[in-house]
N, CA, C and O atoms as a MOPAC input file, in Angstrom:
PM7 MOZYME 1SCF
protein

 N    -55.55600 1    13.17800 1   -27.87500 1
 C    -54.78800 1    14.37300 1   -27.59600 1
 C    -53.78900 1    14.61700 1   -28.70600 1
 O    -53.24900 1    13.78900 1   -29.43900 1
 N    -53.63400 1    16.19200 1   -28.66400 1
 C    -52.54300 1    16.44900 1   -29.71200 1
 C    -51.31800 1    16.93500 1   -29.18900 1
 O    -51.37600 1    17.27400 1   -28.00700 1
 N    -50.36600 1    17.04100 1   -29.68500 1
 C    -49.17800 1    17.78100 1   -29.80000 1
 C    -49.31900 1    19.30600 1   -29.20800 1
 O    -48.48800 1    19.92500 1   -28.54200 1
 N    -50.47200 1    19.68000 1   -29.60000 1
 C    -50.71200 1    20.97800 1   -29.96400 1
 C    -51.92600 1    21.13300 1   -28.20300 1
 O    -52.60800 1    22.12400 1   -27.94100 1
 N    -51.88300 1    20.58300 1   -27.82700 1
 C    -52.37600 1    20.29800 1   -26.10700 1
 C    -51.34000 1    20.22200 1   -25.42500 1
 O    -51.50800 1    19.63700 1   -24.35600 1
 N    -50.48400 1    20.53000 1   -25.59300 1
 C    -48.99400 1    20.59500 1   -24.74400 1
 C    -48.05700 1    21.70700 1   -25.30600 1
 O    -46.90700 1    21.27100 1   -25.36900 1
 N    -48.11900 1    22.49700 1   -25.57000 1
 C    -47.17100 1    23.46600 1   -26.38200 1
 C    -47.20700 1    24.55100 1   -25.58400 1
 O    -48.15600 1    25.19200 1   -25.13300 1
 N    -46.16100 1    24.65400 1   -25.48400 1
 C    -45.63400 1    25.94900 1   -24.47800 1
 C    -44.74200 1    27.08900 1   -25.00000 1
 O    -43.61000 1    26.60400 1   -24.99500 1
 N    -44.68400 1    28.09900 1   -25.35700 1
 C    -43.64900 1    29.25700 1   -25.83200 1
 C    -43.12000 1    29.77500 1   -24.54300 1
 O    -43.96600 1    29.94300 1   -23.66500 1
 N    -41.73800 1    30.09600 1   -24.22500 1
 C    -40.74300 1    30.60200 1   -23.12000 1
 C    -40.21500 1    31.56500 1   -24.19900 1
 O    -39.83900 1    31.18200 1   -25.30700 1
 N    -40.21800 1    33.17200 1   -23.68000 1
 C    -39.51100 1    33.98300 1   -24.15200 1
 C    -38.15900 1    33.96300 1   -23.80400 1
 O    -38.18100 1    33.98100 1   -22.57300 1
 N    -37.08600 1    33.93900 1   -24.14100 1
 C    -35.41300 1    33.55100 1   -23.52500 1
 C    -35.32600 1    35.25300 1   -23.68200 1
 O    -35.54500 1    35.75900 1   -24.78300 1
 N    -35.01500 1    36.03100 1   -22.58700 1
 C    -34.86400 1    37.43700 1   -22.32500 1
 C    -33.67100 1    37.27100 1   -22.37300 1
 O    -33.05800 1    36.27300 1   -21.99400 1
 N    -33.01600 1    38.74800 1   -23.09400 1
 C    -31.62500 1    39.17000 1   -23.11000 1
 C    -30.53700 1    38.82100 1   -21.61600 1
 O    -29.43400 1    38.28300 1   -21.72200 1
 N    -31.16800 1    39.27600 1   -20.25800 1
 C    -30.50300 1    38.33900 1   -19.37800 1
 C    -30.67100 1    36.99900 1   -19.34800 1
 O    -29.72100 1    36.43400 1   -18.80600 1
 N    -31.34200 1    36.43600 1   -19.64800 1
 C    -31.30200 1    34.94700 1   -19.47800 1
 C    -30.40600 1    34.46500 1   -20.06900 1
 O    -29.42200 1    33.92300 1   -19.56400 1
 N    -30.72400 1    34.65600 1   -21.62200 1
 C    -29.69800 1    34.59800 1   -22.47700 1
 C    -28.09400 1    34.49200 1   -22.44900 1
 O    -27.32700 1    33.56900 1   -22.72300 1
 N    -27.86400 1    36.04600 1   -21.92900 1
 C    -26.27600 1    35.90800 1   -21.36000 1
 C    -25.76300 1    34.97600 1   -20.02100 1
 O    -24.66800 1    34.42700 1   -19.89500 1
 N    -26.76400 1    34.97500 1   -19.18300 1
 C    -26.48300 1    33.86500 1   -18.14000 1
 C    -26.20800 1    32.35600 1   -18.33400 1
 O    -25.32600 1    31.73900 1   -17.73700 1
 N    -27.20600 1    31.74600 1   -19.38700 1
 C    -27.61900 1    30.52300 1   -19.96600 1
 C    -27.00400 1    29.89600 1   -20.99800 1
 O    -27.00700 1    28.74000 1   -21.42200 1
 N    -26.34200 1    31.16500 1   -21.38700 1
 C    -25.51100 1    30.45900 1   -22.86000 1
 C    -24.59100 1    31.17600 1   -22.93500 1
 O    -23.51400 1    30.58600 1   -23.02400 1
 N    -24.54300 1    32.51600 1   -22.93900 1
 C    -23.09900 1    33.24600 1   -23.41400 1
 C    -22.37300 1    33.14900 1   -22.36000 1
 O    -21.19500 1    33.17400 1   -22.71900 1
 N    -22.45800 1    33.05700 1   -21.30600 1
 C    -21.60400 1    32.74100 1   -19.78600 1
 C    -21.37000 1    31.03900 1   -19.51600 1
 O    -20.47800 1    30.61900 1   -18.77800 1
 N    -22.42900 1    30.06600 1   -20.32300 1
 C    -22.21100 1    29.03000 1   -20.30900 1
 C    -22.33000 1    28.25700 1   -18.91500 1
 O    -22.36000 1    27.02900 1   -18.83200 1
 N    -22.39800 1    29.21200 1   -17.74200 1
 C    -22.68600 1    29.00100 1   -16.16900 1
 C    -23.38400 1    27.63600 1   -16.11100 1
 O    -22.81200 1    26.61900 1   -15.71700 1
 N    -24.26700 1    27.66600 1   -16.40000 1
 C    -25.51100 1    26.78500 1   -16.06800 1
 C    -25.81100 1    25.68100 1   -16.89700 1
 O    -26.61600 1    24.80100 1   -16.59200 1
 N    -24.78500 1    25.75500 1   -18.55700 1
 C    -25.71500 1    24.95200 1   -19.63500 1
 C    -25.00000 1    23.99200 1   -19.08100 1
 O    -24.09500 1    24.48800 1   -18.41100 1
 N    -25.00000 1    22.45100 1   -19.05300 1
 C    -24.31100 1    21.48600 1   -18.90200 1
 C    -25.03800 1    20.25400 1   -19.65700 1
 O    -26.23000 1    20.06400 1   -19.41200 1
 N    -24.56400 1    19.66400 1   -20.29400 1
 C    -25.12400 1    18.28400 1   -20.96600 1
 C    -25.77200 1    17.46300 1   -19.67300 1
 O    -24.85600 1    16.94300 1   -19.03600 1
 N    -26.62300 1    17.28600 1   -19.29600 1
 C    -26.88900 1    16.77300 1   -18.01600 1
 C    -27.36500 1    14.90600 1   -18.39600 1
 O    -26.99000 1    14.05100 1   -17.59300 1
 N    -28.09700 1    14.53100 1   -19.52500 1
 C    -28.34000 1    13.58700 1   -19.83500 1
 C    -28.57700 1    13.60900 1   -21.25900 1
 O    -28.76300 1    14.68100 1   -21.83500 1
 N    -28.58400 1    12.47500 1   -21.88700 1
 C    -29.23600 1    12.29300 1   -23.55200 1
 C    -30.38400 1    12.92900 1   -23.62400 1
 O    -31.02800 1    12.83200 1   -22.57900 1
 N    -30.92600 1    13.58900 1   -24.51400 1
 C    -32.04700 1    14.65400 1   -24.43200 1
 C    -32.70300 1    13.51900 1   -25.71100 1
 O    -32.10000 1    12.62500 1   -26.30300 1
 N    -34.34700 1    14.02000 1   -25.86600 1
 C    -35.44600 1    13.20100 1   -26.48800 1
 C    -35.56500 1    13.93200 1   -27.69700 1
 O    -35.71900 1    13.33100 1   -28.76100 1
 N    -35.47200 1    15.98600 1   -27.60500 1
 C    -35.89900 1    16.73100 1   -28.57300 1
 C    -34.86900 1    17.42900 1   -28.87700 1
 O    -35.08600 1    18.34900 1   -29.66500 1
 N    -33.56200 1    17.26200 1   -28.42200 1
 C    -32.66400 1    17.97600 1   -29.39700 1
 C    -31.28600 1    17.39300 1   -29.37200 1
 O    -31.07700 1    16.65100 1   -28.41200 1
 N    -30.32000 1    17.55900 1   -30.19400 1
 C    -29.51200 1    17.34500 1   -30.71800 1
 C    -28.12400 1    17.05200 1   -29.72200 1
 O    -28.19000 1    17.97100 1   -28.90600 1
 N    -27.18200 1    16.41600 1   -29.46300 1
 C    -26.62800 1    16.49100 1   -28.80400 1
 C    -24.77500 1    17.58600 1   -28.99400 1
 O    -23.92300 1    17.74300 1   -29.86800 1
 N    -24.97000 1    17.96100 1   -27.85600 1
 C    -23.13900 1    18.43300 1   -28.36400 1
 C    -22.54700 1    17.73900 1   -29.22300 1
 O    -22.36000 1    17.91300 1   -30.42700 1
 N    -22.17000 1    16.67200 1   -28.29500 1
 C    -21.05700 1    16.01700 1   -28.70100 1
 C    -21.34100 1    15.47600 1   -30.60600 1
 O    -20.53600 1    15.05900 1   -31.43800 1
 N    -22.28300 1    15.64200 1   -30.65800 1
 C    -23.33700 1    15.30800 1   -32.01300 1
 C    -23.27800 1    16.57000 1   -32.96200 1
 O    -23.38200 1    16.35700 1   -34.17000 1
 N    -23.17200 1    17.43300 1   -32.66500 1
 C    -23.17600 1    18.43900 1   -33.74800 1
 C    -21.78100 1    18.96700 1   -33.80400 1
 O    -21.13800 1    19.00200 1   -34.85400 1
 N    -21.10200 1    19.57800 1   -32.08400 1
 C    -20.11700 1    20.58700 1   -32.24100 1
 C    -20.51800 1    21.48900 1   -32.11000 1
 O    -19.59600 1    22.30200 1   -32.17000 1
 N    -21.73100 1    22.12700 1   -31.88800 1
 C    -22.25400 1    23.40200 1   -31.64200 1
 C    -22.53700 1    23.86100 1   -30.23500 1
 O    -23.50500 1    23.19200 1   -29.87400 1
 N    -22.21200 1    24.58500 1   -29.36300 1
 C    -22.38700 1    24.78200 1   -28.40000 1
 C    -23.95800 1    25.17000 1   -27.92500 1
 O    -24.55100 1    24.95900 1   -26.86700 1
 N    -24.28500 1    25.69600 1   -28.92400 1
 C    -25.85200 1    26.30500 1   -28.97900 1
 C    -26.58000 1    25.09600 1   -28.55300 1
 O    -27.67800 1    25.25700 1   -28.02000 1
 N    -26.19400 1    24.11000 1   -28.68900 1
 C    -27.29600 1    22.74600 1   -28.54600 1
 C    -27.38100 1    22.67700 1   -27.20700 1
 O    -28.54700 1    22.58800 1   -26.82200 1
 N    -26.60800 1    22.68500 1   -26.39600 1
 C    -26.65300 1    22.93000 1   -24.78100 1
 C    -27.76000 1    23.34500 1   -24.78900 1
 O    -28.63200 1    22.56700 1   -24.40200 1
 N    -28.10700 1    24.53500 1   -25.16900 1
 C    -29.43000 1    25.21500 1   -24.53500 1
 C    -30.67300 1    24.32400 1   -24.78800 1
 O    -31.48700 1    24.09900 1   -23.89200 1
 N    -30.75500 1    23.97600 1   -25.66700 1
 C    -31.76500 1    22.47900 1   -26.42400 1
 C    -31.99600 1    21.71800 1   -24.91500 1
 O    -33.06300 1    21.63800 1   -24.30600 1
 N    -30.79700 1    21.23800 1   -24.54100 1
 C    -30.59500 1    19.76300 1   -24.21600 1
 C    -30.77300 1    20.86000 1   -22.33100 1
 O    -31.41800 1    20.31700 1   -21.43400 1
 N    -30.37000 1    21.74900 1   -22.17000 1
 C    -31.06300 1    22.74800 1   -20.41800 1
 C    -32.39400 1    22.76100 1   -20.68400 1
 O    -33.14500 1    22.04400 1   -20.02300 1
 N    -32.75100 1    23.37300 1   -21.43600 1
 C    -34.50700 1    23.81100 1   -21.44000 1
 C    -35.10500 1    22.20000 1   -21.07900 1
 O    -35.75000 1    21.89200 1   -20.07600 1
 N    -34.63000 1    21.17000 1   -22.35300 1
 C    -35.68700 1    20.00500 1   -22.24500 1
 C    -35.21200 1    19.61500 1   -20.94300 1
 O    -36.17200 1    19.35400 1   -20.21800 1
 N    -34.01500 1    19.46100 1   -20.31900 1
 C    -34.25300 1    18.64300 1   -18.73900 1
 C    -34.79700 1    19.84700 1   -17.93300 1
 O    -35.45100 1    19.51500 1   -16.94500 1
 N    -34.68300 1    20.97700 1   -18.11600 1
 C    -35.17400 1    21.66200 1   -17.02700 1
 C    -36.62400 1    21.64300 1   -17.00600 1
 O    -37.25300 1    21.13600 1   -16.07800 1
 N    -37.25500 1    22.28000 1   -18.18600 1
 C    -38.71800 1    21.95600 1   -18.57500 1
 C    -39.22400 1    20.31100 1   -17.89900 1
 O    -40.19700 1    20.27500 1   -17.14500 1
 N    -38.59800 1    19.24300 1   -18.19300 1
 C    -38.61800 1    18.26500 1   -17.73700 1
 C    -38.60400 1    17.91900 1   -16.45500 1
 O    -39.61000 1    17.29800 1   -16.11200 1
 N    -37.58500 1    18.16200 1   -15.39300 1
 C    -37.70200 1    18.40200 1   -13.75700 1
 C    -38.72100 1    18.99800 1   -13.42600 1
 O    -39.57900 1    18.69000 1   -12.59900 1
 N    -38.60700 1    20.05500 1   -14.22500 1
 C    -39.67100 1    20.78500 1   -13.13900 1
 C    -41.50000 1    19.88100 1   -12.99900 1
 O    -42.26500 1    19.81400 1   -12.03700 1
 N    -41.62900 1    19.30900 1   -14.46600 1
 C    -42.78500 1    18.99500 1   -14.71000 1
 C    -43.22800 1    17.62600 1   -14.12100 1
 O    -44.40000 1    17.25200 1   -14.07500 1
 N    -41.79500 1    16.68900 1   -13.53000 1
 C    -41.92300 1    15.53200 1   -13.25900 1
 C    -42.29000 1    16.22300 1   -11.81700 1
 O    -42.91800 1    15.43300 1   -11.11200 1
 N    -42.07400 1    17.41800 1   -11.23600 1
 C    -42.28100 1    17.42800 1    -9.29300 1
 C    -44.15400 1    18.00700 1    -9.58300 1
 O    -44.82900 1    18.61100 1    -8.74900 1
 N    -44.54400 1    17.64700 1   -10.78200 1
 C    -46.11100 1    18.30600 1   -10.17100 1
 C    -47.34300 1    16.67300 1   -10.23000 1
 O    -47.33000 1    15.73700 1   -11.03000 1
 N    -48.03500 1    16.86800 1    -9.32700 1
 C    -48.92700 1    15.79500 1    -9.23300 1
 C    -49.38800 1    14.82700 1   -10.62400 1
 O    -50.11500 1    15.54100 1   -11.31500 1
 N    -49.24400 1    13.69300 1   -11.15600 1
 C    -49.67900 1    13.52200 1   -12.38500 1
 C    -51.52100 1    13.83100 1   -12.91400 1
 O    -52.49600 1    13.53000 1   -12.22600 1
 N    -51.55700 1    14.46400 1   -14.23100 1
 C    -52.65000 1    14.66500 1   -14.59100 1
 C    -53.54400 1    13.24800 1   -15.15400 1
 O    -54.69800 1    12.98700 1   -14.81600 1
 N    -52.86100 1    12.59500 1   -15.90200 1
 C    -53.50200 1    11.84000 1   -16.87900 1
 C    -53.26900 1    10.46400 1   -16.38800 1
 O    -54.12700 1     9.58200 1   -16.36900 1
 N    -51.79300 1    10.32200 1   -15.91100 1
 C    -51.44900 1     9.05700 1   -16.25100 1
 C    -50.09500 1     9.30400 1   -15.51500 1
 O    -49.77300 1    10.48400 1   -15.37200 1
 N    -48.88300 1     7.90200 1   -14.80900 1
 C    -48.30800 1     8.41400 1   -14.37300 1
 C    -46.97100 1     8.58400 1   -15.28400 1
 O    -45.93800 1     8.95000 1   -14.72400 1
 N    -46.97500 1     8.37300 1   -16.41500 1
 C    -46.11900 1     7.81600 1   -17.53900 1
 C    -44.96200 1     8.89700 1   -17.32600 1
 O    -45.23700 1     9.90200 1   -16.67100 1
 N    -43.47000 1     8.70500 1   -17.93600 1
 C    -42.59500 1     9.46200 1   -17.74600 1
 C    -42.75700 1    10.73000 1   -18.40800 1
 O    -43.58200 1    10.58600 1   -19.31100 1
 N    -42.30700 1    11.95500 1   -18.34600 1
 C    -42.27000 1    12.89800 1   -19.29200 1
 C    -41.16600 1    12.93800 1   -20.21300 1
 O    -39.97800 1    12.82000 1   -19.91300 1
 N    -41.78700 1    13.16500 1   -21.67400 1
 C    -40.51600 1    13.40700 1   -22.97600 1
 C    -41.50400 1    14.69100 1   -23.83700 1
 O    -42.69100 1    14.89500 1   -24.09000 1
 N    -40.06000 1    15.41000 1   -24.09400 1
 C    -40.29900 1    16.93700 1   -24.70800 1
 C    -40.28800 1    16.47200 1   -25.95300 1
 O    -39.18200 1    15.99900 1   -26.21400 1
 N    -41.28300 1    16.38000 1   -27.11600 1
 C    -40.95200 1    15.69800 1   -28.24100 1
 C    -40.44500 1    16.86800 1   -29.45900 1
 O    -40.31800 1    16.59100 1   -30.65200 1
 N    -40.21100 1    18.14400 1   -28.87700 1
 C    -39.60200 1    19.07100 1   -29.72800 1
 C    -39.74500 1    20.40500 1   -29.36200 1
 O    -40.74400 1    21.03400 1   -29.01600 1
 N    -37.94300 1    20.91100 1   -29.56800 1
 C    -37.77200 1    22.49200 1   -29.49400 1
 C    -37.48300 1    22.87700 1   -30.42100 1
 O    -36.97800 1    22.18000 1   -31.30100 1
 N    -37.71800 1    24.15700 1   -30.52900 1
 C    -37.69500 1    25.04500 1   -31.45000 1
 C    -37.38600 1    26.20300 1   -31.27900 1
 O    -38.32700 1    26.78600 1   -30.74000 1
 N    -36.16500 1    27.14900 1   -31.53800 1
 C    -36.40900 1    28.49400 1   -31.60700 1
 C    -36.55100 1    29.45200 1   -32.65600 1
 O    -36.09300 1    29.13100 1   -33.75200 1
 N    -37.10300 1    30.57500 1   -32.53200 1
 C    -37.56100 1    31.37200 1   -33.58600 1
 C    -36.65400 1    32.90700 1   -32.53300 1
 O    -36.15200 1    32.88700 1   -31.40900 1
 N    -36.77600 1    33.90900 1   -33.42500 1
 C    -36.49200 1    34.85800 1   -33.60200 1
 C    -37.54500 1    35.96100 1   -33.84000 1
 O    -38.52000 1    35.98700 1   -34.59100 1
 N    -36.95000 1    37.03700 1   -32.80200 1
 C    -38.09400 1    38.06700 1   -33.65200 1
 C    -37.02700 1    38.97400 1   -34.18300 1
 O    -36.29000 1    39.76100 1   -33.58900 1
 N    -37.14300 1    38.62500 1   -35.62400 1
 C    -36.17800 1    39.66000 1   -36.76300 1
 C    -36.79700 1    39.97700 1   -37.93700 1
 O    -36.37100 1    39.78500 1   -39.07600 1
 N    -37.84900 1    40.48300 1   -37.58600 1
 C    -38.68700 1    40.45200 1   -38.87600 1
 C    -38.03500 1    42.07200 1   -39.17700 1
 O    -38.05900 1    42.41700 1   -40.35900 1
 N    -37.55600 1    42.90100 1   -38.33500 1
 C    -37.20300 1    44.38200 1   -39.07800 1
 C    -36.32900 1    43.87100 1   -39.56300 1
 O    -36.78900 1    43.68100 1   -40.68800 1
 N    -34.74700 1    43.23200 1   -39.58000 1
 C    -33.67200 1    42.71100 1   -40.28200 1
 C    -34.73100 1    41.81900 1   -41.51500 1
 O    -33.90600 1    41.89700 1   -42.42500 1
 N    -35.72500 1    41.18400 1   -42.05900 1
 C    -35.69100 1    40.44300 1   -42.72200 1
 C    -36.41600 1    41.45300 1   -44.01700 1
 O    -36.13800 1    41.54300 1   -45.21300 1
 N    -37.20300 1    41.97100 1   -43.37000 1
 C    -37.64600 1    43.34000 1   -44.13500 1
 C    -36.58700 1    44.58000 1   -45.01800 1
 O    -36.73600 1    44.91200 1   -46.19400 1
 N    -35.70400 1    45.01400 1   -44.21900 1
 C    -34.57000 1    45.29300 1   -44.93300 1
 C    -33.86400 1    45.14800 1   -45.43400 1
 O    -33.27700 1    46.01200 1   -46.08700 1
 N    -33.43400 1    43.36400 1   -45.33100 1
 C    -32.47500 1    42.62100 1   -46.43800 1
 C    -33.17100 1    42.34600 1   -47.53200 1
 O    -32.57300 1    42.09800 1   -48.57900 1
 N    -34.67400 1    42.34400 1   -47.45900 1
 C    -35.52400 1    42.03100 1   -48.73000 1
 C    -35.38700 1    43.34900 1   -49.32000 1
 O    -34.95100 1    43.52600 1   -50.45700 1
 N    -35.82300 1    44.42300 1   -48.40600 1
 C    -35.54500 1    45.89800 1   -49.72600 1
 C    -33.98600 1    45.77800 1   -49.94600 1
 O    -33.72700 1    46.09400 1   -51.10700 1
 N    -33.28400 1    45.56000 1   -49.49900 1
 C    -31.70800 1    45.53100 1   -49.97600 1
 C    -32.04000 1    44.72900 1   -51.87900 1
 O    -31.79700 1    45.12700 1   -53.01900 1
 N    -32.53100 1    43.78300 1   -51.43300 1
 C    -31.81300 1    42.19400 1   -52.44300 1
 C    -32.83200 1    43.05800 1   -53.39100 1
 O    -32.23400 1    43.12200 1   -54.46500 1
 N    -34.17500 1    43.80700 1   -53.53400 1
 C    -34.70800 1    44.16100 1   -54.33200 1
 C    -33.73200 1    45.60400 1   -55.33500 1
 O    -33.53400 1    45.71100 1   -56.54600 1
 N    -33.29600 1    46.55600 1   -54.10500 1
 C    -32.32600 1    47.29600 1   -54.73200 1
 C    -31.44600 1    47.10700 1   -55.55100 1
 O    -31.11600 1    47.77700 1   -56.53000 1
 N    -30.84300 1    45.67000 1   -54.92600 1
 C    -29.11500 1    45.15700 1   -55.52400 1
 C    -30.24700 1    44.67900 1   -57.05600 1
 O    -29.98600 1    45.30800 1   -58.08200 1
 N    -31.48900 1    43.55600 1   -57.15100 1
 C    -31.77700 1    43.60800 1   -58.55400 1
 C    -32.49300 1    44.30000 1   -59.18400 1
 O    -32.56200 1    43.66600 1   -60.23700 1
 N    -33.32300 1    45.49400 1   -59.35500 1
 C    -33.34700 1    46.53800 1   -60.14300 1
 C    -31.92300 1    47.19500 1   -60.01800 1
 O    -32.20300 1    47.80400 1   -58.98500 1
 N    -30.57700 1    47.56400 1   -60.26200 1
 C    -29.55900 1    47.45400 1   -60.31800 1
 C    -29.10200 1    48.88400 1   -59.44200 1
 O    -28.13500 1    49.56100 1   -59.79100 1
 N    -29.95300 1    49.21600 1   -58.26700 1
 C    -30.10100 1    51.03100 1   -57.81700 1
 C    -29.26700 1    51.37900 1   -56.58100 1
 O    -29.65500 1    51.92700 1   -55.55000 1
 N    -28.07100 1    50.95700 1   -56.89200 1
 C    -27.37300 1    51.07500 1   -56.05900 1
 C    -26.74600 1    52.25100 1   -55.30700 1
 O    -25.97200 1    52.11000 1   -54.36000 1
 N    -27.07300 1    53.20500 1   -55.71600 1
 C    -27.43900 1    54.37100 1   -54.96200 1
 C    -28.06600 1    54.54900 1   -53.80700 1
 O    -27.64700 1    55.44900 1   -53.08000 1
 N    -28.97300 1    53.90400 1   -53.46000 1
 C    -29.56400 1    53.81100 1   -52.46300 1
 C    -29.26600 1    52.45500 1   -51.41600 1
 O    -29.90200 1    51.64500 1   -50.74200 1
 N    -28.34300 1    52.67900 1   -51.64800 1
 C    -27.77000 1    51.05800 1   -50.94500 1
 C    -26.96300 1    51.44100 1   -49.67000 1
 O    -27.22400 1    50.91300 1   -48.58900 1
 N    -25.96700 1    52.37700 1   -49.81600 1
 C    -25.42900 1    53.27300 1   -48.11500 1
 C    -26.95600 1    53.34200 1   -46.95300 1
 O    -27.09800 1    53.15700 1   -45.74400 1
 N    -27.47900 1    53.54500 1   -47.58500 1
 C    -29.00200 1    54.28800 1   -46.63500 1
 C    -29.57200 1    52.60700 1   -46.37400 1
 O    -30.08500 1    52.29800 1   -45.29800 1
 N    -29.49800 1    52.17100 1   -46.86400 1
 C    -30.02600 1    50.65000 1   -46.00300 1
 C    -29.08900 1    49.93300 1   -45.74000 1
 O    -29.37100 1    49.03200 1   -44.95000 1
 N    -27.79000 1    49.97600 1   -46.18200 1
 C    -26.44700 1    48.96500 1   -45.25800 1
 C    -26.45700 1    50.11900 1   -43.56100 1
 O    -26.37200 1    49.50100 1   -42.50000 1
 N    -26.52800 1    51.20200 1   -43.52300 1
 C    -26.69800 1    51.56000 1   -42.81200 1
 C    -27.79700 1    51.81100 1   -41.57400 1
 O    -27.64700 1    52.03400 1   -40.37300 1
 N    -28.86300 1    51.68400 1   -42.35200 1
 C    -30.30200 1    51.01200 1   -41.54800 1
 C    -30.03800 1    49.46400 1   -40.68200 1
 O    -30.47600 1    49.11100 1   -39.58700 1
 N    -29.05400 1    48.66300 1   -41.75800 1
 C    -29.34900 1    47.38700 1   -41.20600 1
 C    -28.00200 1    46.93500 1   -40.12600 1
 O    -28.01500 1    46.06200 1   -39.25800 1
 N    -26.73800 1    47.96300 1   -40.56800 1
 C    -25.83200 1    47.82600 1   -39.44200 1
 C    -26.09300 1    48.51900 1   -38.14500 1
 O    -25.37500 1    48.24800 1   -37.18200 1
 N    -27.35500 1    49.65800 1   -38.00600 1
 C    -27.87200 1    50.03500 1   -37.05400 1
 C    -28.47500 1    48.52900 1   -36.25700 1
 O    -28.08800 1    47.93500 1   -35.25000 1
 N    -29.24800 1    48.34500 1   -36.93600 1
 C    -30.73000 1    47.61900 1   -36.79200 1
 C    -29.54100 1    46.16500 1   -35.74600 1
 O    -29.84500 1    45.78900 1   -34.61400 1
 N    -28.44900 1    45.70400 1   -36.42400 1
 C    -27.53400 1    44.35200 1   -36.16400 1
 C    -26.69300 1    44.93200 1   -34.94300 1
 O    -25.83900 1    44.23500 1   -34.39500 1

């Protein structure tokens, strides 16, 4: 078996989001986590969410019948990504503007991208 036989993507929706992390309600360091980083270890609050997903992902998966084997469950890695590909697209025509030196056209995409942010 691979890595890649267990991989799961969770979209984190704009409410979730504010419930889960920007309200801070729910995140709590609950135990030493396997796949991410700890608070007290970085200083970043963002890691909370790391260290909710893997025990929650984790609870939930320890209450279902075992498939394989009865071995404990460990999340061996999170990851989040972003969908900002319109912001990454426009800072690239930006950085191309700023070096052909055409700065004229530079209001019309600081303004595209303070829309876009």
């Amino acid at each position: 078996m691979t890595a890649a036989d267990f991989t799961a993507e969770i979209t984190i929706t704009p409410p979730m989001w504010e419930e889960l992390f920007l309200n801070k309600s729910r995140i709590k360091e609950k135990v030493p986590t396997h796949a991410s980083p700890s608070m007290s270890e970085t200083g970043n609050n963002v890691t909370a969410l790391y260290s909710y997903l893997e025990n929650e992902i984790t609870a939930r998966l320890e209450k279902l019948p075992p498939v394989i084997s009865d071995d404990s469950i460990k999340i061996g890695h999170i990851s989040f990504a972003f969908d900002n590909k319109d912001m990454i697209n426009l800072l690239v025509k930006r950085g191309a503007l700023i070096t052909k030196g055409n700065f004229k056209k530079l209001p019309d995409i600081n303004a595209k991208i303070d829309k876009l942010l």
